[in-house]
C-alpha positions in Angstrom: -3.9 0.2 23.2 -5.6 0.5 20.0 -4.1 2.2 16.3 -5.9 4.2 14.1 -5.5 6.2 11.5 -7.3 9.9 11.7 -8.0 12.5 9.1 -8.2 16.1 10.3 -9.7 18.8 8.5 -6.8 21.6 8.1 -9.2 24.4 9.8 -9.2 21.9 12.6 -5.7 21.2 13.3 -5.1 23.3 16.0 -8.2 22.3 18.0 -7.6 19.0 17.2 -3.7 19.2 18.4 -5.4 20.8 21.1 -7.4 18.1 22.5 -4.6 15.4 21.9 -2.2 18.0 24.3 -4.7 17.7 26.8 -5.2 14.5 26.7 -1.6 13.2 26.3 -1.8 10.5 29.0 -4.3 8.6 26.6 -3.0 9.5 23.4 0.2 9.1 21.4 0.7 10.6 18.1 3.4 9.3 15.9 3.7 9.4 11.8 3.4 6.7 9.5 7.0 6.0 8.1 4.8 3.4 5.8 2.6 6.9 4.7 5.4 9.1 4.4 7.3 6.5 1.8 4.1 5.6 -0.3 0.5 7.6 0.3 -1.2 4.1 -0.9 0.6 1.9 1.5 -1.8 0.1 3.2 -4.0 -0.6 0.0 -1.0 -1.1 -2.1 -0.2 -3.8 1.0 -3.9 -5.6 0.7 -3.7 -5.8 -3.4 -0.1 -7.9 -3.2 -2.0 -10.0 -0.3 -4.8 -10.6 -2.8 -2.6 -11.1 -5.5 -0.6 -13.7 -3.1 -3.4 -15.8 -2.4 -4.7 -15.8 -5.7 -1.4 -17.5 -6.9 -1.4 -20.2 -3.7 -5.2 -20.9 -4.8 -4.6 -21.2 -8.3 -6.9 -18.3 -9.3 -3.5 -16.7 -10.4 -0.6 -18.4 -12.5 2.8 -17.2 -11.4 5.6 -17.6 -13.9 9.0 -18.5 -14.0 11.7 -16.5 -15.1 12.2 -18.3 -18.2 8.7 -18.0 -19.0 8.6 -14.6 -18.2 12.1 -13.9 -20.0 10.3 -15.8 -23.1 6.6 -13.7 -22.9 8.4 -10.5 -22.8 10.8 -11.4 -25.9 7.8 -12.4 -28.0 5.6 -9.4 -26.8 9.1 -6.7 -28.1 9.0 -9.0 -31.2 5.2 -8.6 -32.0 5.7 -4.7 -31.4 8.6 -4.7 -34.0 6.5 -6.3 -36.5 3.5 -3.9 -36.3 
């Protein structure tokens, strides 16, 4: 069995619901709970792959906390001052 994911023109819901009812042997509908939380999921999912492999490869740096903690408290610091 193969997944996909299927866009239906509103106008064509019913026909559409339609076909899948008569062909319910070969079909299965079920939602998405990964659509339902965020609309983006899936290419929310392939950026923080991406984003993941550029840090392994070294395309990316990844910091510490303590870095982090010390980028952040010189980026509020340069605010104040302007």
């Amino acid at each position: 069995m193969q997944t996909l994911s299927v866009q239906v023109k509103d106008d064509y819901m019913q026909q559409f619901m339609n076909f899948v009812k008569n062909s319910h042997s070969n079909i299965t509908i079920s939602k998405d709970r990964n659509l339902e939380l965020d609309t983006c999921f899936y290419e929310h999912q392939k950026e923080l792959h991406q984003i993941r492999d550029d840090i392994k490869n070294g395309k990316m740096e990844m910091l510490s906390q303590e870095q982090y903690d010390r980028e952040i408290e010189q980026f509020f610091l340069e605010l104040e001052n302007k």
